[in-house]
C-alpha positions as CSV (number, residue, x, y, z in Angstrom):
1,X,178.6,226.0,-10.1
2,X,176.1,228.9,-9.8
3,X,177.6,232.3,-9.7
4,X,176.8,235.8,-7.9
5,X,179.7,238.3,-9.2
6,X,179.1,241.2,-6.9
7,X,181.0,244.7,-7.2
8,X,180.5,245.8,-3.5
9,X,179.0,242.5,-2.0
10,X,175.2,242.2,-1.4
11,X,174.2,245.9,-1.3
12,X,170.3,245.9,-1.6
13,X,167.2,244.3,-2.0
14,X,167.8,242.9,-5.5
15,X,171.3,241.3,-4.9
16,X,169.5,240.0,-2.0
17,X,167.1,238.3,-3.8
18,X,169.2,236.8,-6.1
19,X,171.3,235.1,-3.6
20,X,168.3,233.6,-1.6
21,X,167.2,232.5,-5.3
22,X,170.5,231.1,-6.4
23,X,170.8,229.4,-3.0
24,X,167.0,227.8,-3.1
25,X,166.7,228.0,0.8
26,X,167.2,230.7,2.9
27,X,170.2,232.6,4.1
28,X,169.8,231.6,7.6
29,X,169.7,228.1,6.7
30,X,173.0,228.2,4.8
31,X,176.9,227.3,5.5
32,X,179.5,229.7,4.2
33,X,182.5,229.8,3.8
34,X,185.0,232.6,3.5
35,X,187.7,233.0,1.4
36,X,190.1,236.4,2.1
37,X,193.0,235.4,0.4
38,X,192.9,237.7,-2.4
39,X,193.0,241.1,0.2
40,X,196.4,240.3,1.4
41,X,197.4,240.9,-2.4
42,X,196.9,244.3,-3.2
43,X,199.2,246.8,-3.6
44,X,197.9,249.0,-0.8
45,X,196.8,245.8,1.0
46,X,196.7,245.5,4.7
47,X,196.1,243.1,7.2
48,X,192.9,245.4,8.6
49,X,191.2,244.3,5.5
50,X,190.5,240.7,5.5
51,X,189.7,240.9,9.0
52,X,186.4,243.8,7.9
53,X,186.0,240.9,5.9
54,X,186.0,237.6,7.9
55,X,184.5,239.8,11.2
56,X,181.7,241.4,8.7
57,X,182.9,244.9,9.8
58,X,183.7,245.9,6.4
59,X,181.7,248.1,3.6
60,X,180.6,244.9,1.9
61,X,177.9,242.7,2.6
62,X,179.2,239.3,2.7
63,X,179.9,237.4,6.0
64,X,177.2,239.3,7.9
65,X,173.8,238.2,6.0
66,X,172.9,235.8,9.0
67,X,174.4,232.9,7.6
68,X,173.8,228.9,9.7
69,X,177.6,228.9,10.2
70,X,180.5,230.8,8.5
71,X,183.9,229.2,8.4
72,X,187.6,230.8,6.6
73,X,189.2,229.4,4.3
74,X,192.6,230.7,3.7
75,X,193.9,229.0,0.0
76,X,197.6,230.1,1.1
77,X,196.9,227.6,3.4
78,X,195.6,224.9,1.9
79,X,198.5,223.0,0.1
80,X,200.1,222.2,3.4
81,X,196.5,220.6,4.6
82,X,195.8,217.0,3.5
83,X,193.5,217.3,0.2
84,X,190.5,215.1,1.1
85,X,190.3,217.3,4.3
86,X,190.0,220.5,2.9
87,X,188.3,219.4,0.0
88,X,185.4,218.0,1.9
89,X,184.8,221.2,3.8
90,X,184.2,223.0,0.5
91,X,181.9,220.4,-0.5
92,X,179.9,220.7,2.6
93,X,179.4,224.6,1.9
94,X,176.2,226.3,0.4
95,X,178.8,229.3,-0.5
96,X,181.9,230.1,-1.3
97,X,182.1,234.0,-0.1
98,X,185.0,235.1,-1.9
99,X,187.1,238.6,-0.7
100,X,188.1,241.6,-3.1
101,X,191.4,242.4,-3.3
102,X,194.0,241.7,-5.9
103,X,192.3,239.1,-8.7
104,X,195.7,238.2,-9.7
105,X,196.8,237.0,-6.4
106,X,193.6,235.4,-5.6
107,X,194.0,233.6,-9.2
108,X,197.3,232.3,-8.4
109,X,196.5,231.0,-5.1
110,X,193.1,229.3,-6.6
111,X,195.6,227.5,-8.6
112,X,197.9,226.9,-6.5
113,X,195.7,225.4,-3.9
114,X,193.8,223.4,-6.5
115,X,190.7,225.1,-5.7
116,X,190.3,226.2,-9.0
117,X,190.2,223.0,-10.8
118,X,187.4,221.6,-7.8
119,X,185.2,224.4,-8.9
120,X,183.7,222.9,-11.9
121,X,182.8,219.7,-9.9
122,X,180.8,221.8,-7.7
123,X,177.2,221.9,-9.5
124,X,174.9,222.8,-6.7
125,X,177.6,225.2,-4.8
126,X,177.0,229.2,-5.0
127,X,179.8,231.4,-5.7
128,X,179.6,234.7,-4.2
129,X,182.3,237.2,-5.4
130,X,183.2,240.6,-4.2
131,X,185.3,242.5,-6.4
132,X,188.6,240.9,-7.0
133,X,186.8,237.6,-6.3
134,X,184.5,238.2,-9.1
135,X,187.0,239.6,-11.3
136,X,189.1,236.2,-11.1
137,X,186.3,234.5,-12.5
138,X,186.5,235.8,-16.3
139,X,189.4,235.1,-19.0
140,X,191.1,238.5,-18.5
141,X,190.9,241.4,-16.1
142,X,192.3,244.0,-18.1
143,X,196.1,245.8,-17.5
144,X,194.5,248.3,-16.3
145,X,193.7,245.9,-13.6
146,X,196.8,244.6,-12.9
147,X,198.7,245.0,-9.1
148,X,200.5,241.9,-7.9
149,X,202.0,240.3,-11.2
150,X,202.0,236.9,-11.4
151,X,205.3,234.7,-12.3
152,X,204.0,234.1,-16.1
153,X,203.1,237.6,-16.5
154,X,199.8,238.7,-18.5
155,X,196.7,239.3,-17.0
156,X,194.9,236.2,-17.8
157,X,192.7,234.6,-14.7
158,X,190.4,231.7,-14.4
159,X,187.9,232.1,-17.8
160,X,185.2,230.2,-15.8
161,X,183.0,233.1,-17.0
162,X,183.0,234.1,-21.0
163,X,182.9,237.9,-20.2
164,X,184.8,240.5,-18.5
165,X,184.4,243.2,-15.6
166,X,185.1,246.5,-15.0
167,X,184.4,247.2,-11.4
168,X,183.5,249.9,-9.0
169,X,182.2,252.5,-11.7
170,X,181.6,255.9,-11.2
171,X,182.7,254.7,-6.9
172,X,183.7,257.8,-5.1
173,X,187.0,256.3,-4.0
174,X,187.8,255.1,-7.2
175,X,188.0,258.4,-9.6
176,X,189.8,256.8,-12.2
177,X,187.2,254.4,-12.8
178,X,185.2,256.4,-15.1
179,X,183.0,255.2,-17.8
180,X,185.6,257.0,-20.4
181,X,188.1,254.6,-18.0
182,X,185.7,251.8,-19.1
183,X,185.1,252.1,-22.7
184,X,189.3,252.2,-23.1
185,X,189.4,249.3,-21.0
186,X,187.0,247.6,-23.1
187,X,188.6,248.3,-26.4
188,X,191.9,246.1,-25.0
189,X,189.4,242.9,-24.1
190,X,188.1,240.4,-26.6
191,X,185.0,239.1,-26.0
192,X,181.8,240.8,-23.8
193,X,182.7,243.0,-20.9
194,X,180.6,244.7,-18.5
195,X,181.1,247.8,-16.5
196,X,179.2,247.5,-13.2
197,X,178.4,249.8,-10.0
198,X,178.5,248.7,-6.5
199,X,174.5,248.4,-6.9
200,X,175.2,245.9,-9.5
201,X,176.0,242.2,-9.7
202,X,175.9,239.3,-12.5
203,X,173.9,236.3,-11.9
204,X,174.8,233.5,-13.8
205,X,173.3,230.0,-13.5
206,X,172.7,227.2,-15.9
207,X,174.8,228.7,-18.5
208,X,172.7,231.9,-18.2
209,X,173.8,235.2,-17.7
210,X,171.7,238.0,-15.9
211,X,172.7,241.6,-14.7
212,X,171.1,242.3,-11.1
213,X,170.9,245.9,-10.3
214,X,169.6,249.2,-8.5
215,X,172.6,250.9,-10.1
216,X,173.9,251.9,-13.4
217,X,176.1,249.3,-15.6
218,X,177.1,249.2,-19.6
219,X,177.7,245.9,-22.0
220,X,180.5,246.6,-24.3
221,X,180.2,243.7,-27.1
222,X,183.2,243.8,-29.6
223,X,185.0,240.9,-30.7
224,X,188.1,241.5,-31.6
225,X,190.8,244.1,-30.6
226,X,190.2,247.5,-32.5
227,X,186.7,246.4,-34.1
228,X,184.3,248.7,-33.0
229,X,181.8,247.4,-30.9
230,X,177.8,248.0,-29.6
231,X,177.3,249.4,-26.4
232,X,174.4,248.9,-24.1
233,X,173.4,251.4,-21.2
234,X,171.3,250.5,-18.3
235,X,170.6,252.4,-15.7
């Protein structure tokens, strides 16, 4: 599976150009689909949001790009529909355009719904995520990270990605998420973990990792808890 982990969705030229690349044809000539679970599980959640989403009336780039044919796919959903159904409808998708939210929630449902173990099967699919649906992507997402808790506690999600994220740096309506925010975030996390902007996003394909971005972002690369660790900032 190819990967487009977004902060804010597709927000300029260079995100833009990534997704056309990771896609290999044309937005226009591309099937989507959808996936708001993860907005329903935030603490301030409401049901306003996954509509911006699914409508394309929300902040985010996502649904809106001109896609061939967008479709929802709702994972809550999805274990009362027959398997092979649902399952060939994600196979038939360029990309999965995955909602921000709470990364837990979406993490448990991924699971739940057995979408997370098709992923890996999925070589030529493109996963787009915004937010929370990036965020469910890596081993952890941090406590300070943490909303909806999941039954087994911790704040472990799908590791299909070998780094971390710390989203929306620096946002306006996110004042706690300060690079001082990010660095003690980082300190908690073993492993690399990046701090992105909404300008930002993290291309991965092929086993290769590359940052996409008009914006400002930082690589924090300890290895262990309390080690001190390098730090790279790009603007």
């Amino acid at each position: 599976m190819k990967l487009l982990l977004t902060d804010s969705g597709i927000k300029n030229a260079s995100i833009h150009d990534a997704l056309v690349d990771l896609l290999g044809k044309p937005v226009a000539e591309s099937s989507a689909l959808c996936i708001p679970t993860a907005g329903y599980g935030a603490p301030d959640a409401d049901p306003g949001g996954p509509w911006r989403f699914i409508s394309g009336r929300s902040s985010s780039p996502m649904t809106e790009l001109g896609w061939k044919s967008v479709g929802v796919l709702e994972l809550t959903a999805l274990p009362s529909i027959e398997k092979a159904r649902w399952v060939s409808w994600v196979r038939e998708a360029d990309v999965l355009l995955v909602n921000g939210g709470d990364a837990l929630y979406l993490c448990h449902w991924m699971r739940e719904s057995g979408l997370a173990e098709l992923l890996p099967s999925l070589p030529d699919t493109l996963y787009v995520g915004l937010s929370a649906g990036s965020l469910v992507m890596t081993p952890r997402v941090g406590e300070d990270f943490v909303g909806w808790k999941p039954p087994a506690g911790g704040d472990s999600a799908l590791g299909l990605v070998d780094f971390s994220i710390f989203p929306h740096l620096d946002h306006p309506a996110c004042p706690d998420n300060t690079m001082a925010a990010a660095r003690r975030w980082a300190a908690q996390i073993v492993g690399p973990a990046y701090a992105i902007d909404e300008q930002t996003a993290i291309k991965v394909a092929d086993g290769v990792v590359e940052i996409v971005s008009e914006g400002h972002w930082t690589l924090f690369e300890q290895f262990a808890h309390g080690v001190p660790f390098p730090e790279a900032d790009m603007t």
